[in-house]
N, C-alpha and C positions, 0 to 999 in steps of 0.2 A: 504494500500500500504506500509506504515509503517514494516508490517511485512516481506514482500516479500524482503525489502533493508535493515534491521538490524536484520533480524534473523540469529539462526545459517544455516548452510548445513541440518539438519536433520529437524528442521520445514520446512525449504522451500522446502526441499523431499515430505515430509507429503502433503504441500501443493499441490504440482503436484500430488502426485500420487493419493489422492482422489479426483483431479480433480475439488474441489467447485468451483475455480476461469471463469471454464466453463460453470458455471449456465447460461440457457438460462434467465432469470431475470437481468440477467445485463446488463447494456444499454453497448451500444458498443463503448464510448471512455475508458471506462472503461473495458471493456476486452482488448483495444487496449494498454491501458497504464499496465495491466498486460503481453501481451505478451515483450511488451518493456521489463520490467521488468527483466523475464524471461531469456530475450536474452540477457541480460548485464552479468548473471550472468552462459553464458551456460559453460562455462570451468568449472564450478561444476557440471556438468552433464554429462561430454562427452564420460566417459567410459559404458559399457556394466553394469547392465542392464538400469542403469541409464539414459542412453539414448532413449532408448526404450520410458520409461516412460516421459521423457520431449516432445518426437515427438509424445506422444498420448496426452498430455497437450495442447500442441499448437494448432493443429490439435483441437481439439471440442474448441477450444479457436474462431475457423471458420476463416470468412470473417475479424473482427478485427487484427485481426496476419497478413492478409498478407502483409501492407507494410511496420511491423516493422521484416517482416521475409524478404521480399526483401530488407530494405535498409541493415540488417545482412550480407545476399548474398553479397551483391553488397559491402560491407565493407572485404568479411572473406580473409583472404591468403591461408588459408589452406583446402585443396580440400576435403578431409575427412570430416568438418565440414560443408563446402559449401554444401554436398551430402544430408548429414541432413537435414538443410534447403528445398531444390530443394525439398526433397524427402515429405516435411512437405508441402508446396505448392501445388506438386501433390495429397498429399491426402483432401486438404480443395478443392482443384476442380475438384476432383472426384463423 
């Protein structure tokens, strides 16, 4: 977890975009405390394609993500962001 909160922008890229953090192996407070993570840190994410790839992280992240992607929602002001979210939600309960 270490890595996820003192690295730079460009490992914690790395780490979403290969997606290890989504290993089915990982117990699920532990993917839950990555999506946390994740979502402290989404204003480095939130431009194009960059985004893309953090809403496919979350998303296989599953079941664990969704109440630290709700309590995100239910915290964001800005609607754009909010879309994200919603739109991350929809795809883990599809």
């Amino acid at each position: 977890m270490d890595v996820l909160q003192h690295s730079p922008k460009q490992v914690r890229f790395d780490i979403l975009e290969t997606q290890v953090c989504a290993r089915d192996d990982l117990d699920f407070e532990l993917r839950e405390t990555i999506a946390q993570a994740f979502l402290a840190e989404f204003h480095d994410y939130a431009q194009q394609p960059l985004s893309d790839i953090f809403k496919s992280a979350l998303t296989r992240l599953g079941a664990p993500a969704i109440r630290p992607l709700l309590t995100a929602l239910h915290e964001q002001q800005h609607d754009a962001e909010a879309d994200i979210f919603a739109e991350c939600l929809g795809d883990i309960g599809a």
